[in-house]
N, CA, C and O atoms as a GROMACS GRO file, in nm:
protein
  572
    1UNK      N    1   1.145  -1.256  -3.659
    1UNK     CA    2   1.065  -1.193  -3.556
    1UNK      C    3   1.018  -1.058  -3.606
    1UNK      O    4   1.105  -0.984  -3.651
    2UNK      N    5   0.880  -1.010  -3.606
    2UNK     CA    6   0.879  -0.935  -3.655
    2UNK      C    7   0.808  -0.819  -3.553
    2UNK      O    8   0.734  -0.728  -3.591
    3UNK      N    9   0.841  -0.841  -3.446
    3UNK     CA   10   0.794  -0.738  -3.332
    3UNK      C   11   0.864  -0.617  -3.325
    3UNK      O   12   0.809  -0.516  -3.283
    4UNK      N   13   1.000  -0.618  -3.367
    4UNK     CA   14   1.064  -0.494  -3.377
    4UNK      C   15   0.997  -0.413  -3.498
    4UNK      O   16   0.977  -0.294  -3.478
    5UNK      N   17   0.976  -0.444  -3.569
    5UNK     CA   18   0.867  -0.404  -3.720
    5UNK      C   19   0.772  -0.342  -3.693
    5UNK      O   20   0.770  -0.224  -3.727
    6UNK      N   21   0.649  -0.406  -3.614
    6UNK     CA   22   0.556  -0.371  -3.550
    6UNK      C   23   0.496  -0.246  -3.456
    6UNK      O   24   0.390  -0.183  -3.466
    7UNK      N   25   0.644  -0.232  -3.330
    7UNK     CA   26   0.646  -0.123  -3.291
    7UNK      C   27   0.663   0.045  -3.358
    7UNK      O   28   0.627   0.154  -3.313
    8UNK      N   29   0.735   0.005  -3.486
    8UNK     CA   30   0.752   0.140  -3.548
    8UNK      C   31   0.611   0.186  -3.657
    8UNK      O   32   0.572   0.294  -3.702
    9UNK      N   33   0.570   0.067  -3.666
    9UNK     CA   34   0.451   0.093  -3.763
    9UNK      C   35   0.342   0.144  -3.644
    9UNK      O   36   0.258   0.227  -3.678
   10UNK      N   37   0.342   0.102  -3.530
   10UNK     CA   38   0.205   0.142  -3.456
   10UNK      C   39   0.228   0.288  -3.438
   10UNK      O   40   0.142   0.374  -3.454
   11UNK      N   41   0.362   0.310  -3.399
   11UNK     CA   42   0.386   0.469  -3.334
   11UNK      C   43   0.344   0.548  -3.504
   11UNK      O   44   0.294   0.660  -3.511
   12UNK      N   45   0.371   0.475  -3.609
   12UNK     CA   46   0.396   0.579  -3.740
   12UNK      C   47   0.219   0.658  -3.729
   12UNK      O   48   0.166   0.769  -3.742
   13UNK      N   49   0.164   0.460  -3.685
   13UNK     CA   50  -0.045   0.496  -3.742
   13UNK      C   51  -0.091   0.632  -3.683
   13UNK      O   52  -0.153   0.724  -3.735
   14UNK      N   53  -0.018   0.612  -3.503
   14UNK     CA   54  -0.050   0.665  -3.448
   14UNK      C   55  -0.041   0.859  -3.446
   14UNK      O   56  -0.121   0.942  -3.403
   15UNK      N   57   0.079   0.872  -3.504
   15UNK     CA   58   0.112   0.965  -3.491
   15UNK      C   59   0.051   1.079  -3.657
   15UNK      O   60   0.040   1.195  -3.695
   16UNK      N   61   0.024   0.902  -3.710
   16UNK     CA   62  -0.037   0.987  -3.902
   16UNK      C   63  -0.175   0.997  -3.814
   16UNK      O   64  -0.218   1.105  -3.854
   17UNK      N   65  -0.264   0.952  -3.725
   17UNK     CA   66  -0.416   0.968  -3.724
   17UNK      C   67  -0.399   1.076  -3.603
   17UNK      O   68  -0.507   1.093  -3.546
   18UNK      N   69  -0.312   1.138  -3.559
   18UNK     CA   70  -0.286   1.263  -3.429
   18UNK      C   71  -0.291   1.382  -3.537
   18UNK      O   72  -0.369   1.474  -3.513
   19UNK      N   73  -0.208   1.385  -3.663
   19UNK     CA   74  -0.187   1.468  -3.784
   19UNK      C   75  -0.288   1.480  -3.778
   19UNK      O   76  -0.328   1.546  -3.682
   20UNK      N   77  -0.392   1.425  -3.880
   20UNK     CA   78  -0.544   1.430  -3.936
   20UNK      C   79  -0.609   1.496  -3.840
   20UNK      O   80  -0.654   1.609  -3.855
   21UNK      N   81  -0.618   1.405  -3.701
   21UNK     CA   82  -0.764   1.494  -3.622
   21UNK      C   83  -0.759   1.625  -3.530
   21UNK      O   84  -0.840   1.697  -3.471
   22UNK      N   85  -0.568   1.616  -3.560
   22UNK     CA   86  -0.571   1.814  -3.546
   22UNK      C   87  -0.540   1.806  -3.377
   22UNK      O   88  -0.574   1.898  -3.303
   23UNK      N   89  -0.472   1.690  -3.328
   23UNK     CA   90  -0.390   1.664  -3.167
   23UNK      C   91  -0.319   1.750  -3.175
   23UNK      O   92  -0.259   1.732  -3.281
   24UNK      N   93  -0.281   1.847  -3.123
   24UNK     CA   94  -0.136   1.905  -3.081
   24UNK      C   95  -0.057   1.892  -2.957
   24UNK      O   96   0.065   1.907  -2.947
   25UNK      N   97  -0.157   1.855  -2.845
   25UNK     CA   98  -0.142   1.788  -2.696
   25UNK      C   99  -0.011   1.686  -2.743
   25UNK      O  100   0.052   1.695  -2.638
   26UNK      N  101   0.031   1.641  -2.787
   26UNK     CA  102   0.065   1.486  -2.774
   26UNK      C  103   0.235   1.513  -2.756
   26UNK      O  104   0.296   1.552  -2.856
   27UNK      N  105   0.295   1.495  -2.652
   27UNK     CA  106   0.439   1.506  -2.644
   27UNK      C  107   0.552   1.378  -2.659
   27UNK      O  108   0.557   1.272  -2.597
   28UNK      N  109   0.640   1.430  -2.766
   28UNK     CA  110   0.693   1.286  -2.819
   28UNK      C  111   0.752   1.204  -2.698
   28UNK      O  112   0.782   1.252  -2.588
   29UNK      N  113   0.761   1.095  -2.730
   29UNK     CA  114   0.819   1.050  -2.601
   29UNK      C  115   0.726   0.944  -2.530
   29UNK      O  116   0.755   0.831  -2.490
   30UNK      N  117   0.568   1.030  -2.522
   30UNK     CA  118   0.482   0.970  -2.432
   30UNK      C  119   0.392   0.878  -2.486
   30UNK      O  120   0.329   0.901  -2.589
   31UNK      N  121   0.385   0.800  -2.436
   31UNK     CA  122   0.300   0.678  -2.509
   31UNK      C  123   0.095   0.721  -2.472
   31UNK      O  124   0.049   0.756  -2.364
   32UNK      N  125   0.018   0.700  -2.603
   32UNK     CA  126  -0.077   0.780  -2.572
   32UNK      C  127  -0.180   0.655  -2.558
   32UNK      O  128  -0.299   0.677  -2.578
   33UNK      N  129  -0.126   0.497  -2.515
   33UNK     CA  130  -0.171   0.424  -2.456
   33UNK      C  131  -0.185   0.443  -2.293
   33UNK      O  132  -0.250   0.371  -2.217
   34UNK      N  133  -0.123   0.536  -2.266
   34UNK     CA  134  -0.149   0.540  -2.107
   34UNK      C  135  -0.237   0.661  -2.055
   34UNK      O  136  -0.305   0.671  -1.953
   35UNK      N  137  -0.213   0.759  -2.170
   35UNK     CA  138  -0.344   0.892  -2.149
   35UNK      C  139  -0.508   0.812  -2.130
   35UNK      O  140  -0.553   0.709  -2.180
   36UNK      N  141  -0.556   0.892  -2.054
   36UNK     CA  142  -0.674   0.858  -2.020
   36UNK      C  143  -0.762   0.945  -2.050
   36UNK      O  144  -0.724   1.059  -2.025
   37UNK      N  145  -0.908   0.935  -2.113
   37UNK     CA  146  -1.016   0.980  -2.121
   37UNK      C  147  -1.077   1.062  -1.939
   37UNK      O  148  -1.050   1.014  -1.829
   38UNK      N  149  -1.147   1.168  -1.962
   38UNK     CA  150  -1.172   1.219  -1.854
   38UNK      C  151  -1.297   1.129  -1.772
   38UNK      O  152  -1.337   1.120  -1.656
   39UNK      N  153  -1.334   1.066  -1.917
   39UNK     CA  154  -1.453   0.878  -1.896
   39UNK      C  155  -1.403   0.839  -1.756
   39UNK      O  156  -1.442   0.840  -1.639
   40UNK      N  157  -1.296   0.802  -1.830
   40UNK     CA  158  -1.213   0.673  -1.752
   40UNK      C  159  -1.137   0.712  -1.665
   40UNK      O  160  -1.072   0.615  -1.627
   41UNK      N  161  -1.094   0.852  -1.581
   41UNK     CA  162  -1.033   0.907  -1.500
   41UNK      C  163  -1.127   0.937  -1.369
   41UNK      O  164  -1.087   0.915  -1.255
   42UNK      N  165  -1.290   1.004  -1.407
   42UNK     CA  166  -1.397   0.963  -1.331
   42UNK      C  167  -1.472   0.826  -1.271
   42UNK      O  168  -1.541   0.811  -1.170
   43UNK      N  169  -1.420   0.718  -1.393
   43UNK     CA  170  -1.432   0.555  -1.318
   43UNK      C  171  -1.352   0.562  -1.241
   43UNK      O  172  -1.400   0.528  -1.133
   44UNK      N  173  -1.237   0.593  -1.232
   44UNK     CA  174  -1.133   0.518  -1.190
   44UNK      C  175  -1.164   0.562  -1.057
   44UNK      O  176  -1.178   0.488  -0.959
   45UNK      N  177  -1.174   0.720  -1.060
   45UNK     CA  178  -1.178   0.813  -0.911
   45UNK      C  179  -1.322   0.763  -0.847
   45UNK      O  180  -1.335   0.784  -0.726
   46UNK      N  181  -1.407   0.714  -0.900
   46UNK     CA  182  -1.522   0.633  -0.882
   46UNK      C  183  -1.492   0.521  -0.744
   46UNK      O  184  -1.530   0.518  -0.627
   47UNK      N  185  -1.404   0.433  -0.831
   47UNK     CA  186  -1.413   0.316  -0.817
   47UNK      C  187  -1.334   0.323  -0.671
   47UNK      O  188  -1.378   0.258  -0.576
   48UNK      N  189  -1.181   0.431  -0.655
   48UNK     CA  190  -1.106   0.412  -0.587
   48UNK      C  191  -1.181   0.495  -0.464
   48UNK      O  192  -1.118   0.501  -0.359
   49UNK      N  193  -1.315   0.560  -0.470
   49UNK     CA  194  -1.353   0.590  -0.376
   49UNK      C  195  -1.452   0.503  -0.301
   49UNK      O  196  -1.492   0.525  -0.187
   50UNK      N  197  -1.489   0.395  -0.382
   50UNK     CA  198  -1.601   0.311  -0.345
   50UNK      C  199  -1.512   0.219  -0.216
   50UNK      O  200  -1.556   0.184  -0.106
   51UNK      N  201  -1.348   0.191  -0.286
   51UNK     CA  202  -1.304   0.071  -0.228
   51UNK      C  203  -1.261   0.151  -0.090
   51UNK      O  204  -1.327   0.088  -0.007
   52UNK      N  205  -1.183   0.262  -0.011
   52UNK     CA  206  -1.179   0.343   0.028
   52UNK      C  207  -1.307   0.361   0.142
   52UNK      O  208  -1.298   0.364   0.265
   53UNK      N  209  -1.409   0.369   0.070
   53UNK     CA  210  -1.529   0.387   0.169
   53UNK      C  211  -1.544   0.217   0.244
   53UNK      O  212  -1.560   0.213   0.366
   54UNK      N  213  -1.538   0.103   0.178
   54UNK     CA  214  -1.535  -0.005   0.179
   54UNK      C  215  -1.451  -0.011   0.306
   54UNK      O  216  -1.505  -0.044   0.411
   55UNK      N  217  -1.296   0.027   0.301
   55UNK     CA  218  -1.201  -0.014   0.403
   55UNK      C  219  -1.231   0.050   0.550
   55UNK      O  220  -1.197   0.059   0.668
   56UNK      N  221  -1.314   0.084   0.455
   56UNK     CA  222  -1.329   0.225   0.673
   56UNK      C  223  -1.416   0.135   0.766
   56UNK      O  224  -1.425   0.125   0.889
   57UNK      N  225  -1.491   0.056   0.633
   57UNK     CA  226  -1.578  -0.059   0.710
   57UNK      C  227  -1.573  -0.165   0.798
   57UNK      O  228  -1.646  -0.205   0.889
   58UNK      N  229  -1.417  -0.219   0.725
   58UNK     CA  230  -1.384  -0.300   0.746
   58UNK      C  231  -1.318  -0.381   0.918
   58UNK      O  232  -1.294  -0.497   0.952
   59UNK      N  233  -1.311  -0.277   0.973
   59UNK     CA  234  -1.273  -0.318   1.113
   59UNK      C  235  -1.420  -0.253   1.203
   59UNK      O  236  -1.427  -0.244   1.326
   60UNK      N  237  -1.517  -0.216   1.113
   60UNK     CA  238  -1.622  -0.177   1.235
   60UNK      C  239  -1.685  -0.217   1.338
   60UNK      O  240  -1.749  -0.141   1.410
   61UNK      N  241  -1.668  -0.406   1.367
   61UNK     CA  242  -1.715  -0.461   1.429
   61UNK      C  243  -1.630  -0.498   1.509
   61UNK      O  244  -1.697  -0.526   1.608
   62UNK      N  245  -1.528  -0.516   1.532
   62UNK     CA  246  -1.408  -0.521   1.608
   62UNK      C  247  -1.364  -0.436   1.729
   62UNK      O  248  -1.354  -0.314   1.738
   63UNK      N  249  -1.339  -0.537   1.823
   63UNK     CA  250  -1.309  -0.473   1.977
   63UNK      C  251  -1.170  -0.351   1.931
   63UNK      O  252  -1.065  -0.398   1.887
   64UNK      N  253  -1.184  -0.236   1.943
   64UNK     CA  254  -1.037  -0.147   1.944
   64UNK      C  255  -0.931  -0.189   1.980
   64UNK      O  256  -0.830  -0.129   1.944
   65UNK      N  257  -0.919  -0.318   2.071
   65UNK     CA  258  -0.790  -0.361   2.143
   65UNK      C  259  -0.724  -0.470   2.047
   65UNK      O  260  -0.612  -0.522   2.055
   66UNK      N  261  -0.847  -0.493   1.934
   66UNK     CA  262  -0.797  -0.573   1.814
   66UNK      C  263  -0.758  -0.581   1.670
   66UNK      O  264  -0.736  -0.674   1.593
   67UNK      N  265  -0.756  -0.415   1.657
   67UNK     CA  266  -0.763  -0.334   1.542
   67UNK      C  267  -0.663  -0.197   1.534
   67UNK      O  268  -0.648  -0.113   1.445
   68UNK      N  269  -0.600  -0.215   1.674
   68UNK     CA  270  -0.536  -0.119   1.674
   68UNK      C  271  -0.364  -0.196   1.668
   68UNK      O  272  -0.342  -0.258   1.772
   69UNK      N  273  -0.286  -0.198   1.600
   69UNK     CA  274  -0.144  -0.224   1.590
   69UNK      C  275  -0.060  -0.169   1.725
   69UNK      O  276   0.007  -0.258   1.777
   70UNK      N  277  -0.053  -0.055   1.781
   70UNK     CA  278   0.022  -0.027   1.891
   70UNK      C  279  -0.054  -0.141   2.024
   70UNK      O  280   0.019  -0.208   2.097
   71UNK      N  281  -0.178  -0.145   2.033
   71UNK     CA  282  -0.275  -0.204   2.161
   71UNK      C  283  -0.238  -0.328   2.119
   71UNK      O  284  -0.181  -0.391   2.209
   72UNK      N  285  -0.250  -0.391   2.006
   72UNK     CA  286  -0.203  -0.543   1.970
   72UNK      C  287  -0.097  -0.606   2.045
   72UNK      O  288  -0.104  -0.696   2.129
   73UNK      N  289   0.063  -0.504   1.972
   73UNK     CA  290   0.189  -0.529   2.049
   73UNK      C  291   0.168  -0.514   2.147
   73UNK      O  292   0.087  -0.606   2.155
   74UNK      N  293   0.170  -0.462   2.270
   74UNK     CA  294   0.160  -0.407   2.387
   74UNK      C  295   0.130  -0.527   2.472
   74UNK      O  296   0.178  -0.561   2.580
   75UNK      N  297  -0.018  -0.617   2.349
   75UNK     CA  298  -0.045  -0.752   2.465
   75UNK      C  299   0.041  -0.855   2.424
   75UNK      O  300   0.047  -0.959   2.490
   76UNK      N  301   0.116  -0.835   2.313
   76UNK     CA  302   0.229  -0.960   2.277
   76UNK      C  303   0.359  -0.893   2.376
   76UNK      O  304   0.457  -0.965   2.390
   77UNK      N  305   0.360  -0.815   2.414
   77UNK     CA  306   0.486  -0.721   2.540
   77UNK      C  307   0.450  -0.767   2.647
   77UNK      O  308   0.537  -0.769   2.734
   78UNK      N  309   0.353  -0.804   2.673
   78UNK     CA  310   0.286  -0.783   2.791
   78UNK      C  311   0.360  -0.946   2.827
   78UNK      O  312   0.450  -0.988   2.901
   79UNK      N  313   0.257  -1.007   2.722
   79UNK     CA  314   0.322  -1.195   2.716
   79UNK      C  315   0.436  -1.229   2.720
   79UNK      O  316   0.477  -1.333   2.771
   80UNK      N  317   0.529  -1.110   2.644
   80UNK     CA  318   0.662  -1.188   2.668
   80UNK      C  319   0.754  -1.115   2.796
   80UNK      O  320   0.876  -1.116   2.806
   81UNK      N  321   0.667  -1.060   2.878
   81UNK     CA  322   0.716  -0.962   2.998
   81UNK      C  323   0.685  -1.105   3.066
   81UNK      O  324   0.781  -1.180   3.083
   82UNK      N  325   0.562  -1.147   3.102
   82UNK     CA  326   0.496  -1.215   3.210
   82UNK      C  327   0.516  -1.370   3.193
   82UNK      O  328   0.502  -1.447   3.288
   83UNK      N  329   0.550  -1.416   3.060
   83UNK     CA  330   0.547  -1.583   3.062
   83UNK      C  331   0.654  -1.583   2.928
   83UNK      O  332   0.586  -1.610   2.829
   84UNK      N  333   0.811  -1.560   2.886
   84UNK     CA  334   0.863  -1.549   2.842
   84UNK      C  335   0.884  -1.666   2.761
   84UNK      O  336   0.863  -1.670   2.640
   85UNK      N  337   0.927  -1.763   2.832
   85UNK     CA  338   0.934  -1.941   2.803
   85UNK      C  339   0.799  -1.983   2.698
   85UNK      O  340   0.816  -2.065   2.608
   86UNK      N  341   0.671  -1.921   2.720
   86UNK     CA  342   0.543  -1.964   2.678
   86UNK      C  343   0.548  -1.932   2.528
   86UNK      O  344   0.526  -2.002   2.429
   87UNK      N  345   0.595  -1.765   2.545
   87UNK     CA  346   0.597  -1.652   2.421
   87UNK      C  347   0.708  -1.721   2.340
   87UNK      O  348   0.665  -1.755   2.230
   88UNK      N  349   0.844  -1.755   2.361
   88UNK     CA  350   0.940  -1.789   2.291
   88UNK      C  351   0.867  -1.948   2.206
   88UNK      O  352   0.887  -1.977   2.088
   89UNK      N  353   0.797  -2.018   2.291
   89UNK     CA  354   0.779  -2.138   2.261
   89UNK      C  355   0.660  -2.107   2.147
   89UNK      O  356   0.662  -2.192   2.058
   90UNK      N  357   0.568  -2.016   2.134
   90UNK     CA  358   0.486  -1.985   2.013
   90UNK      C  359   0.562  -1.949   1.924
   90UNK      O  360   0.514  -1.991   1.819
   91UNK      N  361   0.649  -1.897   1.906
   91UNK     CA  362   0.727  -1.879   1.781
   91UNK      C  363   0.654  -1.730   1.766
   91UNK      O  364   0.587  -1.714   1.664
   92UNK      N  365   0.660  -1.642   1.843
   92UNK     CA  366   0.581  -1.535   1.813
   92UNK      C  367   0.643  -1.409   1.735
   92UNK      O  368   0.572  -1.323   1.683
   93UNK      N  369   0.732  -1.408   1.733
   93UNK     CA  370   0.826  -1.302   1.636
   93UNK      C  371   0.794  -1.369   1.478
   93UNK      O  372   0.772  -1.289   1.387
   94UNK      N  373   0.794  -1.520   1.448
   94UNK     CA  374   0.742  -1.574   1.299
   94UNK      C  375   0.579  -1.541   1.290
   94UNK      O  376   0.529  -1.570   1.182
   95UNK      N  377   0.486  -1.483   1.395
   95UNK     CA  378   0.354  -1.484   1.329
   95UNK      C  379   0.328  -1.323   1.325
   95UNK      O  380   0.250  -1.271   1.244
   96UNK      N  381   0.389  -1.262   1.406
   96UNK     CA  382   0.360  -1.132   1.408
   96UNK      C  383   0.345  -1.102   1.275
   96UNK      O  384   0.229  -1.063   1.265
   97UNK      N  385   0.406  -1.098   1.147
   97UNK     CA  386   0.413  -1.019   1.047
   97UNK      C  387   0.272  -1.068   0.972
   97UNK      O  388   0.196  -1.000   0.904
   98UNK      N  389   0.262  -1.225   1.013
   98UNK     CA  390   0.086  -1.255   0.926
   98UNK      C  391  -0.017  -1.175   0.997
   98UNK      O  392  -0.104  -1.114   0.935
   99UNK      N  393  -0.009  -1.173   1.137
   99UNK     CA  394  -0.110  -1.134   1.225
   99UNK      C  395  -0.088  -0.975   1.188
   99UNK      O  396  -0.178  -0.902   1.231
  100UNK      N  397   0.024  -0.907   1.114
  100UNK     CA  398  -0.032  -0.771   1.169
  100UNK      C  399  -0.083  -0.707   0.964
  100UNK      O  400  -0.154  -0.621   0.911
  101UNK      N  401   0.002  -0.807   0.926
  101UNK     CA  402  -0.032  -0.796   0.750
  101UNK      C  403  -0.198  -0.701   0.727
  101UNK      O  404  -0.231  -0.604   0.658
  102UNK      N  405  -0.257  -0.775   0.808
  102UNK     CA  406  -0.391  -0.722   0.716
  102UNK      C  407  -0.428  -0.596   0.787
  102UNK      O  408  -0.515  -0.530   0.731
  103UNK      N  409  -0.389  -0.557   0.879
  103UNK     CA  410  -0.429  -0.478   0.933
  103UNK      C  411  -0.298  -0.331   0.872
  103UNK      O  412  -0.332  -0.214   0.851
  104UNK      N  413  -0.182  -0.377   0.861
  104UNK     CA  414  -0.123  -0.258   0.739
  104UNK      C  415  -0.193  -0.227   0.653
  104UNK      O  416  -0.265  -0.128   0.670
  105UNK      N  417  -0.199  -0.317   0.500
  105UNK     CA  418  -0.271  -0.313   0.442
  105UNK      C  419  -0.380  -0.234   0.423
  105UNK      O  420  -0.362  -0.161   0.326
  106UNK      N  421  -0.475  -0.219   0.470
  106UNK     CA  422  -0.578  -0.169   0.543
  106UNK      C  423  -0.565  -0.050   0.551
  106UNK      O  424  -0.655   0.022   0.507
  107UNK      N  425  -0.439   0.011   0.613
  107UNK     CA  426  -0.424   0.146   0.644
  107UNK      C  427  -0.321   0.211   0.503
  107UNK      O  428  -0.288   0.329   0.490
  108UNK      N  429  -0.280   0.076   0.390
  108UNK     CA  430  -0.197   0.137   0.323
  108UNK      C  431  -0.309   0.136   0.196
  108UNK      O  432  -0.255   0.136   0.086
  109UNK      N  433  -0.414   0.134   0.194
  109UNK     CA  434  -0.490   0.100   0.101
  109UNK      C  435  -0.490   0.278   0.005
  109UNK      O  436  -0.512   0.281  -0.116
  110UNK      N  437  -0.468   0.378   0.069
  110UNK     CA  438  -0.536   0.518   0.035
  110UNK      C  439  -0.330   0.575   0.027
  110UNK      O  440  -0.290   0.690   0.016
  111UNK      N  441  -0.270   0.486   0.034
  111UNK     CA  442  -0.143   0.552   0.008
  111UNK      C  443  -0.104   0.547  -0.094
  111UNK      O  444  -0.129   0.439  -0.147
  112UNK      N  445  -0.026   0.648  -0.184
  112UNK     CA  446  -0.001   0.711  -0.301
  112UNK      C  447   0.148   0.760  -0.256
  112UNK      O  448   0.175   0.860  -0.190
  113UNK      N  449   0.237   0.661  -0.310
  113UNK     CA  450   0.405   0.754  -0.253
  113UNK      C  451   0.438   0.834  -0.420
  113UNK      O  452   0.551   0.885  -0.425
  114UNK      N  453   0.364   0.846  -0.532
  114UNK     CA  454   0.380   0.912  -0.591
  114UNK      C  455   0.299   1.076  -0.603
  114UNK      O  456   0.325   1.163  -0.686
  115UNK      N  457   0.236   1.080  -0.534
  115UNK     CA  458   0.145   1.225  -0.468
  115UNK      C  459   0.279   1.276  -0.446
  115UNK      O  460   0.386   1.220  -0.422
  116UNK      N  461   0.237   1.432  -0.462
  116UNK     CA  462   0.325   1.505  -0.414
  116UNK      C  463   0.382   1.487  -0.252
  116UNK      O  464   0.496   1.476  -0.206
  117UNK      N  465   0.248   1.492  -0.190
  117UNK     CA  466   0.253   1.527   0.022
  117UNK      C  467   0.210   1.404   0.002
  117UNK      O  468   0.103   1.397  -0.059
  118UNK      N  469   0.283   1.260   0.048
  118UNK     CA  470   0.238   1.175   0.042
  118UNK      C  471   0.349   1.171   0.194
  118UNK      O  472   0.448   1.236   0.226
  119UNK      N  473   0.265   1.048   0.270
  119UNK     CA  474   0.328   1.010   0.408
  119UNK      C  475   0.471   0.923   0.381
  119UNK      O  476   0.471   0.828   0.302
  120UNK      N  477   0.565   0.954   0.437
  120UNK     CA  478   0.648   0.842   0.466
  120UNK      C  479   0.584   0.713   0.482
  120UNK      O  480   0.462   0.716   0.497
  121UNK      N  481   0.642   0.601   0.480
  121UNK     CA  482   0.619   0.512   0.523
  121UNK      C  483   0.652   0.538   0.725
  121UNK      O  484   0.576   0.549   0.820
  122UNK      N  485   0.809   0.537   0.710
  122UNK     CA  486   0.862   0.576   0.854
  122UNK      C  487   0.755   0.631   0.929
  122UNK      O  488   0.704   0.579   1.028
  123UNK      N  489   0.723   0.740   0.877
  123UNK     CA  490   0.626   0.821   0.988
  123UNK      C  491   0.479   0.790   1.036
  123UNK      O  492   0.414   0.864   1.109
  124UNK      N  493   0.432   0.652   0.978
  124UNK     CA  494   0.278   0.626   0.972
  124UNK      C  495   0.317   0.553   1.134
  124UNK      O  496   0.412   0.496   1.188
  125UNK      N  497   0.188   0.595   1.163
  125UNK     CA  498   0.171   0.478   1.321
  125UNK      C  499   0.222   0.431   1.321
  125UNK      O  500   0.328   0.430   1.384
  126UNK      N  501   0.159   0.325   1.214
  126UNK     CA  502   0.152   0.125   1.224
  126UNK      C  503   0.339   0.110   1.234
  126UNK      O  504   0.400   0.039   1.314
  127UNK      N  505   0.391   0.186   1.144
  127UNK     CA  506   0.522   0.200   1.131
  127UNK      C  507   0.625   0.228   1.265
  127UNK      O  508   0.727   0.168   1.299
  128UNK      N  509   0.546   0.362   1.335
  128UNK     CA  510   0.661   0.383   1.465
  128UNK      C  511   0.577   0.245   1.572
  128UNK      O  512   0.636   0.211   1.675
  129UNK      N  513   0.475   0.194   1.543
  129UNK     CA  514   0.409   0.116   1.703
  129UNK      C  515   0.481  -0.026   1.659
  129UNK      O  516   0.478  -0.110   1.749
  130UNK      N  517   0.542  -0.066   1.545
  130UNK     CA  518   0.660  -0.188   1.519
  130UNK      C  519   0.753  -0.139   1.568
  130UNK      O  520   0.789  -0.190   1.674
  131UNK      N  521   0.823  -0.032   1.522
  131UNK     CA  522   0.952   0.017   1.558
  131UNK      C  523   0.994   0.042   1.715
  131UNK      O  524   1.108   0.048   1.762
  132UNK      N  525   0.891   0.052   1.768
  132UNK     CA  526   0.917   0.093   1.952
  132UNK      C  527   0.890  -0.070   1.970
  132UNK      O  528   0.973  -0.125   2.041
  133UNK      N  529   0.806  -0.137   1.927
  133UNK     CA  530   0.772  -0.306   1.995
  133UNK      C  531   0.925  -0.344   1.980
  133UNK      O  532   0.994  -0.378   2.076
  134UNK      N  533   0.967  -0.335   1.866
  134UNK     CA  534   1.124  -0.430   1.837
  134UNK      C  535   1.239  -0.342   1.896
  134UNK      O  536   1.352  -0.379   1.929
  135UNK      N  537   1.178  -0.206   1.901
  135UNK     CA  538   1.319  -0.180   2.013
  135UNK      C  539   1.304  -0.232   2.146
  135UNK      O  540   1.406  -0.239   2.214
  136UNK      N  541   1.189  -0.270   2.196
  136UNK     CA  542   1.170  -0.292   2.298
  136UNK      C  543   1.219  -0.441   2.370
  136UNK      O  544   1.273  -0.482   2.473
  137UNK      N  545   1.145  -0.505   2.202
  137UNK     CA  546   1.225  -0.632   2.248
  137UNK      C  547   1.359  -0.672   2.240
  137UNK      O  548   1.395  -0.789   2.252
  138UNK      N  549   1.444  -0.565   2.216
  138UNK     CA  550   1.580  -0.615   2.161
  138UNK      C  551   1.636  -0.577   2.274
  138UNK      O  552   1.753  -0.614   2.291
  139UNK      N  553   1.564  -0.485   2.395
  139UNK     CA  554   1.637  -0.482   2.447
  139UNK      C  555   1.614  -0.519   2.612
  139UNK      O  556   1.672  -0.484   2.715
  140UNK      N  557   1.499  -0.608   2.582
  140UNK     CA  558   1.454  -0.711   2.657
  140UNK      C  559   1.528  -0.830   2.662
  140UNK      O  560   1.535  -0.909   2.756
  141UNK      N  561   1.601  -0.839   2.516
  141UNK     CA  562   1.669  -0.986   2.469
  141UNK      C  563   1.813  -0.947   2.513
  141UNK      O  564   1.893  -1.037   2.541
  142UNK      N  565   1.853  -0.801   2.521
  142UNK     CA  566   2.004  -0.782   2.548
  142UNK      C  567   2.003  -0.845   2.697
  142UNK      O  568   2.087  -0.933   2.718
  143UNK      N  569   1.927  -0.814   2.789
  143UNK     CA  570   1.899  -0.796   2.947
  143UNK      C  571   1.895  -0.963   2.964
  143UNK      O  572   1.876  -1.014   3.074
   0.00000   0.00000   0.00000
């Protein structure tokens, strides 16, 4: 096998053609396959603003009472307040997580938990308007 071989010769090329063109930036350790051109740091910030502008779009046509995660639960609360037998018999605790998937998503599209001030997860809406639905129902189910 000669992949262990390989790796020491690429770091050697790499580090004899950093010599020559006079790099001093380069800190051992760091692999200078993952440094980026200021090119390719402007695509990128490009691109991640295109998709970004894209998502804001994405629920524009949509009634608010169907796009909003807290207003959603509220009418699955509502259902299992008023016709309990009906709600249990949909299996509605197994669809909630498809039905509310895309609409996380959506809101997790611009999250970065490696940013410095980056949001909890815990603390986002979508996050406390699950957390009050399932306390709610648990203690609908204790009763």
């Amino acid at each position: 096998d000669n992949s262990s071989e390989f790796i020491p010769k690429c770091r050697t090329c790499r580090r004899q053609a950093r010599e020559q063109s006079g790099e001093g930036d380069h800190h051992e350790g760091l692999s200078s396959d993952e440094e980026l051109t200021p090119t390719e740091v402007d695509e990128f910030q490009k691109s991640r603003d295109n998709v970004l502008e894209d998502s804001r779009k994405i629920f524009e046509d949509v009634h608010a009472d169907f796009c909003d995660i807290r207003k959603i639960l509220l009418k699955f609360q509502e259902w299992k307040e008023k016709l309990p037998d009906s709600y249990c018999d949909a299996y509605i605790s197994f669809c909630l997580p498809k039905l509310l998937n895309p609409l996380i998503r959506v809101q997790l599209i611009s999250w970065n938990p490696l940013e410095q001030n980056f949001t909890e997860l815990e603390e986002m809406p979508w996050f406390r308007a699950i957390e009050e639905f399932s306390d709610a129902e648990n203690v609908s189910e204790s009763k």
